[in-house]
C-alpha positions in Angstrom: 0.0 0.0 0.0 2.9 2.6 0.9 3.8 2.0 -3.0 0.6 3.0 -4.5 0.5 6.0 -2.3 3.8 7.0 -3.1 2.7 6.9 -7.0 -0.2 8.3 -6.3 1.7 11.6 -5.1 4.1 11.7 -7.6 1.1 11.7 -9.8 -0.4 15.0 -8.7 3.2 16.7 -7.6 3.4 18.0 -11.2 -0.3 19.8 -10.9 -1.1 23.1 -8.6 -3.9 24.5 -7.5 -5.1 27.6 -9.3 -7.9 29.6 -10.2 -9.0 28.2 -13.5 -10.0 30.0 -16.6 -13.6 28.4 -18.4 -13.3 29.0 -21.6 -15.4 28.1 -24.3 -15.0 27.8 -28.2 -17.3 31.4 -29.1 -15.5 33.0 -26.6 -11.9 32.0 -27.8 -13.1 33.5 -31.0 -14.2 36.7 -29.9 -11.3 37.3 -27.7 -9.3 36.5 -31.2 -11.0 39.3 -33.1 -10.5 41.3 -31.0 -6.9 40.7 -29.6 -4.8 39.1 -32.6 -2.0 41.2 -33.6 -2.1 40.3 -37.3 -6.1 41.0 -37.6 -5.4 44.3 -35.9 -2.8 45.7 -38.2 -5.1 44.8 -41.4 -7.5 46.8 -39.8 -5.2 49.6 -39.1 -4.1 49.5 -42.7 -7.7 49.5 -44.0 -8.6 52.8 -41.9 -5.7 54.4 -43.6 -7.2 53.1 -47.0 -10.6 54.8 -46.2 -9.4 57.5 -45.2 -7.4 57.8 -48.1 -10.8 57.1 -50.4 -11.8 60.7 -50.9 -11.8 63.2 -53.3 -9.7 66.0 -52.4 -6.6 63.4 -52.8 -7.9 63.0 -56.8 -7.3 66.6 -57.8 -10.6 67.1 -58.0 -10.7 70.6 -56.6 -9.0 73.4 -57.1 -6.2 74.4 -55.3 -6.0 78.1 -53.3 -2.5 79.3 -52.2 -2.0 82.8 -50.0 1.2 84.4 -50.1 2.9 87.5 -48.2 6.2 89.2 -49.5 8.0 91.5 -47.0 10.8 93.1 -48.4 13.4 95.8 -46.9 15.9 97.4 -49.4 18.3 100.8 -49.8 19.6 102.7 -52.7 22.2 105.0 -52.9 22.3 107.0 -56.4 25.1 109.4 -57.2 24.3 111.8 -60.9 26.0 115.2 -61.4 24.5 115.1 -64.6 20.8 115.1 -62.9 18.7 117.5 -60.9 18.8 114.9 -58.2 22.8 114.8 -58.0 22.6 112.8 -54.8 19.7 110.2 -53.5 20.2 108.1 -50.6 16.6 106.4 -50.0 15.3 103.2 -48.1 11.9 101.0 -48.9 9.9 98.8 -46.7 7.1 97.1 -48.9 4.8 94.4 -48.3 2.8 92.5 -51.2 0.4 90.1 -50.0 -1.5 87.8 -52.8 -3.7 84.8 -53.7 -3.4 82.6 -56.8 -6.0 79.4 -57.5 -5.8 76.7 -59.8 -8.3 74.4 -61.2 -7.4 71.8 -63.4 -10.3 72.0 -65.3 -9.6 68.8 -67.5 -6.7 65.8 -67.5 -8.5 63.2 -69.8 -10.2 61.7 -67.1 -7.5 61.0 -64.5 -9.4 62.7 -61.8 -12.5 59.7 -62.0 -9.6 57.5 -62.7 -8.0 58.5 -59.4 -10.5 58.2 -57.3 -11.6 54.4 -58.7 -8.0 53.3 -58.0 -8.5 54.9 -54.7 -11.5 52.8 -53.5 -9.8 49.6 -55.2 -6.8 50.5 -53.1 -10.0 50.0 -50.0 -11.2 47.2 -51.6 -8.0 45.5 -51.5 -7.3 46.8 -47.6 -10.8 44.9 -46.8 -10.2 42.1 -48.6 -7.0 41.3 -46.9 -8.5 42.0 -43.8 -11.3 39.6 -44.3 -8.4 37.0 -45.2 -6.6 37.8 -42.2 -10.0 37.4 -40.4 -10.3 33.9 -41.8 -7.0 32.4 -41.3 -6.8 33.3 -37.8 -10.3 32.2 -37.2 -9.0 28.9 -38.6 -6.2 28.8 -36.6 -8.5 29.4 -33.4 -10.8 26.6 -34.1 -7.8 24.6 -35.2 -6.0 25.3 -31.8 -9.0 25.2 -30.0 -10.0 21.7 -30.9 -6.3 20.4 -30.7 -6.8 21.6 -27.2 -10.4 20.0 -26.7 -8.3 16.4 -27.8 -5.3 16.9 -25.4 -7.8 17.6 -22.5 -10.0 14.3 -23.7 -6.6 12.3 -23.9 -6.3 13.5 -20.0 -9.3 11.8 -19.4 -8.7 8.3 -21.3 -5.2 8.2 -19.9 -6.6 9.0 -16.0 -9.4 6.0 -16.5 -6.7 4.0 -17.9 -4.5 4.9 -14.5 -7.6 4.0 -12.8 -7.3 0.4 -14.1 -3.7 -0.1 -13.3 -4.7 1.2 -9.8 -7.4 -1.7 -9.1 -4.7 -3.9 -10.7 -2.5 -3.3 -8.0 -5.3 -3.2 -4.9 -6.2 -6.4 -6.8 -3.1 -8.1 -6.6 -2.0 -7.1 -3.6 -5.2 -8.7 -2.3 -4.5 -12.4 -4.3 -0.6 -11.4 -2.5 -2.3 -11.4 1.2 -4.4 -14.7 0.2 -1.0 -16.6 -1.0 -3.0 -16.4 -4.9 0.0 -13.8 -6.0 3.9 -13.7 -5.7 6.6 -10.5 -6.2 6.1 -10.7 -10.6 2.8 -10.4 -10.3 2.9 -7.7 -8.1 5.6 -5.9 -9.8 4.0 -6.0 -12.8 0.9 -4.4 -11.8 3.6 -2.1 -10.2 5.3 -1.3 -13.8 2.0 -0.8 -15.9 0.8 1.8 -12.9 4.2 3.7 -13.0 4.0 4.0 -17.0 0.5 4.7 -16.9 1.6 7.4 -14.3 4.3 8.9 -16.8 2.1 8.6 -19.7 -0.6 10.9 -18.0 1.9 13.1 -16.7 3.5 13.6 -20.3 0.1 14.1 -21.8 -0.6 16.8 -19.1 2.6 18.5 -20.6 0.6 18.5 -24.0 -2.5 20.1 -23.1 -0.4 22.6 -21.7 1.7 23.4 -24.3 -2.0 23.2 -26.7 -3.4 25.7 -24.4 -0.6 28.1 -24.4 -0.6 27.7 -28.2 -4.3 28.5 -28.5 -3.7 31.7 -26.4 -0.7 32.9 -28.8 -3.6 32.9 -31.9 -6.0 34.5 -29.6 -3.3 37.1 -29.1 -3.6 36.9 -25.2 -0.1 38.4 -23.6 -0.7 36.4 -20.4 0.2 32.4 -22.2 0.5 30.9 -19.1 -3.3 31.1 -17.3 -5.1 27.7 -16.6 -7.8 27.4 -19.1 -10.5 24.4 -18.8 -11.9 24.2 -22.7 -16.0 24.0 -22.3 -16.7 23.5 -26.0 -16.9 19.9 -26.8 -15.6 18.6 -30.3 -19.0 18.4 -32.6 -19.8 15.5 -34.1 -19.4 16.1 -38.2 -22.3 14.5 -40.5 -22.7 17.2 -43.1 -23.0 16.3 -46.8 -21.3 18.7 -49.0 -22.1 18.9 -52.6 -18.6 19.6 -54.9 -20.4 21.5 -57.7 -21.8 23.8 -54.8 -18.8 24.4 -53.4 -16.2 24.9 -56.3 -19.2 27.9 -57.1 -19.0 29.2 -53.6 -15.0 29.1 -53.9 -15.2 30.8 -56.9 -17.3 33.5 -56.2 -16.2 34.5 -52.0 -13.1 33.2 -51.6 -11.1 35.9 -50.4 -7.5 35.2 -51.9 -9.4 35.3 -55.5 -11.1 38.6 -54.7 -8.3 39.9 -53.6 -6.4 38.8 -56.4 -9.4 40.1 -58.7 -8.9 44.0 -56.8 -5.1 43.7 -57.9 -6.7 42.8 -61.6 -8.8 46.0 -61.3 -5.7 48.1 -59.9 -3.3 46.8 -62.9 -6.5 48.1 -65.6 -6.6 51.3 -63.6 -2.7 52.2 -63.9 -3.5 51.1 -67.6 -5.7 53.6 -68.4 -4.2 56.1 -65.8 -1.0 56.1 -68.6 -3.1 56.2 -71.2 -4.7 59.5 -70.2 -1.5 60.9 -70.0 -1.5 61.4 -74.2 -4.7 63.7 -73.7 -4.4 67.4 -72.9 -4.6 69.0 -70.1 -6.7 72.2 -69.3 -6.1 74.3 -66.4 -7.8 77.7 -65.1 -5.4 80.0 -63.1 -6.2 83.0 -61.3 -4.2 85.7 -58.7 -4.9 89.0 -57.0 -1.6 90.7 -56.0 -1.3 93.5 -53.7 2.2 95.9 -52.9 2.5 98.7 -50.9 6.4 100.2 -50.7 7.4 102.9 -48.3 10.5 104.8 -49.7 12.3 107.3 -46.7 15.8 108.9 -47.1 17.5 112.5 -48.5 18.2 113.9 -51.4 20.6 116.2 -52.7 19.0 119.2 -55.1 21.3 120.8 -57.8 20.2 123.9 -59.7 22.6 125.3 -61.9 25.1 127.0 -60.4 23.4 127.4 -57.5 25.0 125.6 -54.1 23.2 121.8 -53.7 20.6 121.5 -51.4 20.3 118.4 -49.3 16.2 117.8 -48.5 15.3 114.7 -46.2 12.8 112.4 -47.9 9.7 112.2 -46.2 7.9 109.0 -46.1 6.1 108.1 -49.6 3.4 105.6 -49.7 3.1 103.6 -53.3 0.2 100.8 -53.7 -0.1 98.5 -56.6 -2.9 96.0 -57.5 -2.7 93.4 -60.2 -4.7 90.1 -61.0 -5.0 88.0 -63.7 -7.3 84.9 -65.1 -6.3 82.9 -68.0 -6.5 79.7 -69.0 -3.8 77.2 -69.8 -3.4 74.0 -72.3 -0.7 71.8 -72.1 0.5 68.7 -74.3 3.1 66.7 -74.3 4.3 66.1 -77.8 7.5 64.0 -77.0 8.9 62.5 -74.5 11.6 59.9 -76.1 9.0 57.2 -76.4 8.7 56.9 -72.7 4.8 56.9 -72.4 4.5 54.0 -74.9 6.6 51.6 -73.3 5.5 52.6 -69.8 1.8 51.9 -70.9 3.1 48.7 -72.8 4.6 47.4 -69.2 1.2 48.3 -67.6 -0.7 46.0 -70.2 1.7 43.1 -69.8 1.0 43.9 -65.8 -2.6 43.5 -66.7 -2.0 40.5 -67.8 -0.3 38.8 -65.2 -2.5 39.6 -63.0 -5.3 38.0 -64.8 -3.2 35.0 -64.8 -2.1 35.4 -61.3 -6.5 35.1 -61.1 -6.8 32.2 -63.1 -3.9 29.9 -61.9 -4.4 30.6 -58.1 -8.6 30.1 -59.1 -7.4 26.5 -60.4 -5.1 25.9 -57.7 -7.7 26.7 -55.0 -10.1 24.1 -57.0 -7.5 21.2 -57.0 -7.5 21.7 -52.9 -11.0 22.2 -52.4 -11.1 18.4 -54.4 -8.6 17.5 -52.3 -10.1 18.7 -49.3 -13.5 16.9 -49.6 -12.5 13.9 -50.8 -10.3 13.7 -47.6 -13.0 14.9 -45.7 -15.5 12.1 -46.7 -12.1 9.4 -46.2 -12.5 11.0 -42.8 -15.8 10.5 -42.1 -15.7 6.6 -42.8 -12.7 6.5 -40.9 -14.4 7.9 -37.6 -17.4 5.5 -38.3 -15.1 2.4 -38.2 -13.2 4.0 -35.2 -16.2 4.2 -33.5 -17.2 0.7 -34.0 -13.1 -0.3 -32.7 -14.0 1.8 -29.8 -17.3 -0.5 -28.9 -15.3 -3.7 -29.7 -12.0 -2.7 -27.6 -14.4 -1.4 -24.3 -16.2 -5.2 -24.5 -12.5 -7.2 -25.0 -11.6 -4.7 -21.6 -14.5 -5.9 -19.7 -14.1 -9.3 -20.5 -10.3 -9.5 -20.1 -10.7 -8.0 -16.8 -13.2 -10.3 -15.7 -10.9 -13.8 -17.2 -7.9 -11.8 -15.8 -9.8 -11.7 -11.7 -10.8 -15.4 -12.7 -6.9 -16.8 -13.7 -7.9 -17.3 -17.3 -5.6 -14.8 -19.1 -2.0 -13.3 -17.6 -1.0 -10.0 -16.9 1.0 -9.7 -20.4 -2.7 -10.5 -22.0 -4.3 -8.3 -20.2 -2.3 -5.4 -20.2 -1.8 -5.7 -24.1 -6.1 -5.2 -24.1 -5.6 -2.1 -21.8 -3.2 -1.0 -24.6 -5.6 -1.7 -27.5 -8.2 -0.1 -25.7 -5.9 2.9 -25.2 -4.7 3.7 -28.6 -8.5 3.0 -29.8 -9.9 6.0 -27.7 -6.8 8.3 -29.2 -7.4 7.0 -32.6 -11.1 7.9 -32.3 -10.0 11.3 -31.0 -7.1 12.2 -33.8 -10.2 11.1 -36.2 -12.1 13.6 -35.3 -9.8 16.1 -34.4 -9.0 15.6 -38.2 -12.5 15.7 -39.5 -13.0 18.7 -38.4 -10.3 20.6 -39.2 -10.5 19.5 -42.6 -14.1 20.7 -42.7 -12.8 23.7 -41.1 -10.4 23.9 -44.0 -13.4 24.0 -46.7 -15.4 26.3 -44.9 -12.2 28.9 -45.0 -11.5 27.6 -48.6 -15.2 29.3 -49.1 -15.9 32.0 -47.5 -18.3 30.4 -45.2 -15.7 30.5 -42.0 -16.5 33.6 -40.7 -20.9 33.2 -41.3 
């Protein structure tokens, strides 16, 4: 008895007591919306892309400049030959002004500009949405690993169960002379490796969990979390013709790809419009006012000079103008043609770039659903190993109490019965993360 005690606490010596976290499957998700670094930046990068969806970034409007001009300057004149022989003068002006421009026509560049512009959106959502899906994926992926490791817990703690009646068993055969040292020693060995094997897989829901919360984007990865959702049992049908349609029409690489298509047309025609004239109205109102001081030296004749101080003289000016302007590039070396030319071939990758990744996504959607109805069968025969490996452990265990089979029989059923229950479990831990797979393939992950 001091044996099994002794196991018994090495058992639980690895596990301590704190507060525990429930969490459940809808809850993980939420907190990964919210919290995931990688979902976060997409939506910071879309905010700038809406933000940056407006007109006033198209040239749309005119633009309306103010200027002020102070100016200081001083003049010293010397002319015998001139009434004023001698002028030493100072001016303070100031000329403030406004000018607008309107560019009144670029051959379309302004609607141009502003369709690349909500693209450029287009393409910030549609990566969020992506981002959105793949860490969704990975949630439910890590979630459900999680859910298995925690079930695994609990098939290797009944199986440590067993070993433990094994051992009150033999040592009562051991008090009634029906059991030497080997038998007790080996009901001693499967309990100790039973002991290790939970102990180890205790390690693995730990290291599932703190996996989980990295996806989540939790910063605390080591709290004790007890997972709530159960794994759900898959039985839907899914049609392939239905679903290559779905793929084709929502899945969010392709539109993504398809905004990229748009973008590559837009830059097209963008060059294009740069043969086309452009047409501009510009306007300005000017206004100077100079103040001249200083002294000036008078010569009449032969009469003496006569220095006068300058008094202050005010002088105002105010101009404007309107016009219109035209301009056309006639030649520039050829460089419009070839840079349109590279835009085309651009155009055309990218519609490539559509169609190849569109028929790659097809080959694994096939992929995906054939392995998901191989999947299915294989969790319906699992099930039926499960029912047959729970009767050959009930029946060993009653022929192993009545002397018919030996511990090595019996311990080899224990082991059959163990690696059945985990079999069952990796079954439909696979199931549904490959159904998980075609709903993200889709579109559908995030309805």
């Amino acid at each position: 008895m001091r044996f099994f005690y002794l196991c018994f606490l090495i058992t639980l010596s690895g596990t301590s007591v704190r507060a525990q976290k429930m969490l459940s499957l809808s809850e993980a998700l939420q907190a990964g919306l919210e919290n995931n670094y990688q979902i976060r930046l997409a939506a910071a990068d879309l905010a700038v892309a809406l933000n940056d969806n407006n007109d006033v970034l198209t040239g749309k409007y005119p633009t309306i400049s103010l200027g002020l001009s102070p100016s200081i300057s001083y003049r010293n004149n010397s002319n015998p030959a001139s009434i004023v022989a001698k002028s030493s003068t100072f001016s303070y002006g100031i000329g403030p002004s406004a000018n607008l421009n309107w560019t009144l026509f670029n051959g379309g560049r302004i609607a141009m500009n502003k369709e690349r512009l909500a693209s450029l959106a287009d393409l910030s959502a549609g990566q969020l949405q992506l981002q959105v899906e793949n860490s969704l994926a990975d949630i439910i992926n890590a979630y459900y690993n999680g859910v298995v490791q925690q079930e695994q817990i609990k098939v290797r703690q009944r199986v440590l169960d067993l070993s433990r009646d094994r051992i009150r068993y033999q040592e009562v055969r051991q008090e009634f002379g029906q059991a030497g040292a080997f038998d007790q020693l080996q009901a001693q060995d499967a309990y100790l490796s039973d002991s290790t094997n939970l102990v180890v897989q205790q390690l693995n829901y730990d290291l599932a969990v703190r996996n989980l919360l990295q996806v989540m984007g939790e910063d605390d990865l080591e709290q004790e979390i007890v997972l709530t959702s159960p794994l759900d049992e898959v039985t839907a049908n899914y049609d392939r013709e239905a679903l290559e349609s779905q793929l084709l029409a929502t899945n969010s690489q392709l539109r993504t790809l398809r905004v990229n298509q748009t973008l590559a047309d837009i830059n097209t025609r963008l060059i294009e419009a740069e043969k086309k004239p452009t047409l501009a109205l510009n306007a300005g109102l000017a206004y100077d006012y100079t103040l001249s001081t200083g002294t000036q030296t008078f010569v009449f004749g032969d009469a003496p000079p006569d220095p006068r101080d300058l008094p202050g003289i005010g002088a105002t000016t105010l101009s404007s103008n309107l016009g219109l302007s035209v301009n056309y590039l006639l030649f520039d070396g050829g460089a419009r043609d070839v840079r349109a030319q590279t835009a085309r071939l651009r155009e055309i990758t990218a519609e490539l770039n559509v169609d190849a990744v569109a028929q790659q996504l097809r080959a694994v959607l096939g992929n995906t659903l054939a392995r998901y109805e191989n999947q299915r069968e294989i969790v319906n025969l699992t099930r039926r190993l499960i029912d047959n490996a729970e009767q050959n452990l009930a029946i060993a265990e009653e022929r192993f109490k009545g002397g018919v089979i030996n511990s090595f029989d019996y311990r080899a059923i224990q082991l059959s019965y163990i690696n059945a229950e985990f079999q069952l479990l990796n079954a439909q831990l696979n199931l549904k993360n490959t159904e998980t797979e075609m709903l993200r393939l889709t579109g559908q992950i995030v309805d």
